[in-house]
C-alpha positions as CSV (number, residue, x, y, z in Angstrom):
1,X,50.0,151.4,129.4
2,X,52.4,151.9,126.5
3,X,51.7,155.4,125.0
4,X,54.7,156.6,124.6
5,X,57.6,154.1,123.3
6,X,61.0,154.8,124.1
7,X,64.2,152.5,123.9
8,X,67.6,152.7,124.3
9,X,69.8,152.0,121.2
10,X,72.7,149.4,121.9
11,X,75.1,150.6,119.1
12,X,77.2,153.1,119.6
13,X,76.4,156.5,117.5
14,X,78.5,159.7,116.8
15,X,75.4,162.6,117.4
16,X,76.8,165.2,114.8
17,X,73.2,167.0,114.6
18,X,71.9,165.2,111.4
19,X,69.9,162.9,113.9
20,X,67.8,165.7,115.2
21,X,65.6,165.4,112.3
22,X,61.8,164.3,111.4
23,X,61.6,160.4,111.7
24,X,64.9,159.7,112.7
25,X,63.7,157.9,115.4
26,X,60.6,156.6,113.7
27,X,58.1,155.0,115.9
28,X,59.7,156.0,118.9
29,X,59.0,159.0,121.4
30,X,62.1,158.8,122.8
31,X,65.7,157.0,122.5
32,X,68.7,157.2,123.9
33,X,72.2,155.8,122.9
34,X,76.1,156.2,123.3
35,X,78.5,158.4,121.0
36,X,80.7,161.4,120.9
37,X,79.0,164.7,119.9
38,X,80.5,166.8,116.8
39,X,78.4,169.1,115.9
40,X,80.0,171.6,113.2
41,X,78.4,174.8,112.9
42,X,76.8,173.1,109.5
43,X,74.3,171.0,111.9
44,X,73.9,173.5,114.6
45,X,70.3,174.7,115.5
46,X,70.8,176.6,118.4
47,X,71.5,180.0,116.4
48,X,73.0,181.2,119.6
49,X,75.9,179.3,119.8
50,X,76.5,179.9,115.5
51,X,76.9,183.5,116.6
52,X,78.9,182.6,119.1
53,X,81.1,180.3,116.9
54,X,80.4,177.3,119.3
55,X,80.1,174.3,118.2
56,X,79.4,170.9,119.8
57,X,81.9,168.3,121.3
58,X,82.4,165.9,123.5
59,X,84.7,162.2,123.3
60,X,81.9,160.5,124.8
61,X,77.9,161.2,126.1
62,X,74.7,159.8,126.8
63,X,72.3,161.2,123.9
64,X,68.7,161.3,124.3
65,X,66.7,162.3,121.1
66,X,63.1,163.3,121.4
67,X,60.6,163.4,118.5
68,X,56.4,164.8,118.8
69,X,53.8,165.0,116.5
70,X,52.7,168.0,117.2
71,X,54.1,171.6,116.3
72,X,53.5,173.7,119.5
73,X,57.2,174.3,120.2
74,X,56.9,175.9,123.5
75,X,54.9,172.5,124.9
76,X,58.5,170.4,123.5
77,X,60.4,173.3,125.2
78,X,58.6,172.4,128.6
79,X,58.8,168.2,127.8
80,X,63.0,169.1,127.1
81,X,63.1,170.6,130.7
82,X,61.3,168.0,131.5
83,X,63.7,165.6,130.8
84,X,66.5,167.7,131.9
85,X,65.1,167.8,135.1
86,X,64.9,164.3,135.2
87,X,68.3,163.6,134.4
88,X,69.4,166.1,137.3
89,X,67.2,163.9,139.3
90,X,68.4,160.4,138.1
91,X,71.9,161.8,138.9
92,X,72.0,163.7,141.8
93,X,70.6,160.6,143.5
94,X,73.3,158.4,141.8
95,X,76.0,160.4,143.4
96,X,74.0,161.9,146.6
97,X,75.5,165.5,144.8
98,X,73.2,168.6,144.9
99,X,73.7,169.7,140.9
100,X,72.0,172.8,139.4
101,X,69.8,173.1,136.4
102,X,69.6,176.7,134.5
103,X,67.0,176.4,131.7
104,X,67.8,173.1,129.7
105,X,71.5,172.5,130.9
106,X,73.0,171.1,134.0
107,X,76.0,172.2,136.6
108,X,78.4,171.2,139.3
109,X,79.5,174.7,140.4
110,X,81.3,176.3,137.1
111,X,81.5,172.7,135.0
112,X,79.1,172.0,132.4
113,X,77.3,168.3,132.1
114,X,75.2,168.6,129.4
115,X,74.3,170.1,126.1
116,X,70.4,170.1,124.9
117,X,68.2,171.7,122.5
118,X,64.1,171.7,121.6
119,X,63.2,172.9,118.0
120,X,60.6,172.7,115.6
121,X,60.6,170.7,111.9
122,X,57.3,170.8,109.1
123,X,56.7,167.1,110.8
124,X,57.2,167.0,114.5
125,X,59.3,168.6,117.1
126,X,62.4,167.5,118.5
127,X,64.7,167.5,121.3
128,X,68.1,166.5,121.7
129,X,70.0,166.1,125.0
130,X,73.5,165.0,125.7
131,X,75.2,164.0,129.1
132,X,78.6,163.8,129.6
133,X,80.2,160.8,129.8
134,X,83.9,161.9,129.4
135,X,85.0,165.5,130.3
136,X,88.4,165.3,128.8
137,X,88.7,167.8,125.4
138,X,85.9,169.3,125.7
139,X,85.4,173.3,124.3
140,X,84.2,174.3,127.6
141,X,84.8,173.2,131.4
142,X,82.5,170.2,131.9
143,X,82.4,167.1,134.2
144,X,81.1,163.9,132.8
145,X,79.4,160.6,134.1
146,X,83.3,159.3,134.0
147,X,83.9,161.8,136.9
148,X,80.9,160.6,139.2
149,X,81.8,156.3,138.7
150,X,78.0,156.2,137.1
151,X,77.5,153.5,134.3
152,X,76.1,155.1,131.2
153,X,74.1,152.4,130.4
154,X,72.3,152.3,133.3
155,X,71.8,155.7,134.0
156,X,70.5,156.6,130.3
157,X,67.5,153.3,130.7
158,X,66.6,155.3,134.4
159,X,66.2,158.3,132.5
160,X,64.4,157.0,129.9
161,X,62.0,154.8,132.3
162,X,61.4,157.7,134.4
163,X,60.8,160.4,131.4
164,X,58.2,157.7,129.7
165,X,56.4,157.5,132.8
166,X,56.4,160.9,133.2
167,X,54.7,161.4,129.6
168,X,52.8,158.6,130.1
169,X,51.2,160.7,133.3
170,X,50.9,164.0,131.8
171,X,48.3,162.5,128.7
172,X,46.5,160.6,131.2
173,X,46.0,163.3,133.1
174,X,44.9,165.6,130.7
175,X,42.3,163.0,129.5
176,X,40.5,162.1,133.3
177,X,38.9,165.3,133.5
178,X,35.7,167.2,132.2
179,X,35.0,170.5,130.1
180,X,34.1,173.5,132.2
């Protein structure tokens, strides 16, 4: 059963923040692609890392961009760690590598695999997620896919599979039982 669609995009995208937006991804749940990350403080959501004078970059990651029509932020929040869980998962098995999630980002030890971020437009609410694929001129210390000899490709369709299903099992779930 096909509730939620999601689908890896072939091309190769630079994420610079403008994607996290209402119908971007337009009939989709979920995509993913490949791209570099520049987000200039301009795009940034996270108001956080603005403060912080942080912006976004990486040469190279796995992107995944979420989109949900419905405006409860904090459900999205729990759907983003969700999927960042997931990814842990998908990876941790692909190297046989214990990594550590805090909140929506992942570790090995000190260095930084991913960026991600849930938030909240008029339309929908949206996530964005990025994995490492190269760790080389980064802001921060990071490791990337590169590092681990894991395909991008194939580790961004697991994710995706695995995330849909996941989705998929959560609505049918909440639609087997009764009102008490």
């Amino acid at each position: 059963m096909d509730i939620f669609q999601a689908r890896f995009l072939e091309e190769t995208l630079t994420y610079d923040g403008t994607q996290l937006s209402p119908l971007w991804i337009y009939n989709h749940a979920l995509v993913s692609f490949i791209g570099s990350a520049n987000v200039t403080l301009k795009n940034m959501v996270d108001i956080a890392d603005v403060k912080a004078q942080s912006p976004i970059y990486s040469e190279s990651m796995v992107h995944f961009l979420g989109e949900f029509f419905d405006l409860d932020l904090e459900k999205t929040i729990f759907r983003q760690r969700l999927l960042m869980a997931t990814a842990k998962e998908v990876l941790e098995k692909k190297i046989s590598r214990v990594l550590n999630r805090q909140g929506d980002d992942i570790y090995d030890g000190d260095a930084k695999l991913s960026v991600s971020i849930a938030t909240l437009s008029s339309l929908s609410t949206l996530i964005h997620a990025g994995i490492n694929i190269s760790s080389q001129n980064t802001p921060v210390k990071t490791k990337g896919l590169e590092d681990y000899d894991v395909a991008p490709m194939a580790f961004a369709k697991e994710v995706l599979e695995i995330f849909k299903k996941e989705l998929e099992s959560i609505w049918l779930a909440r639609c087997k039982v009764r009102s008490v």
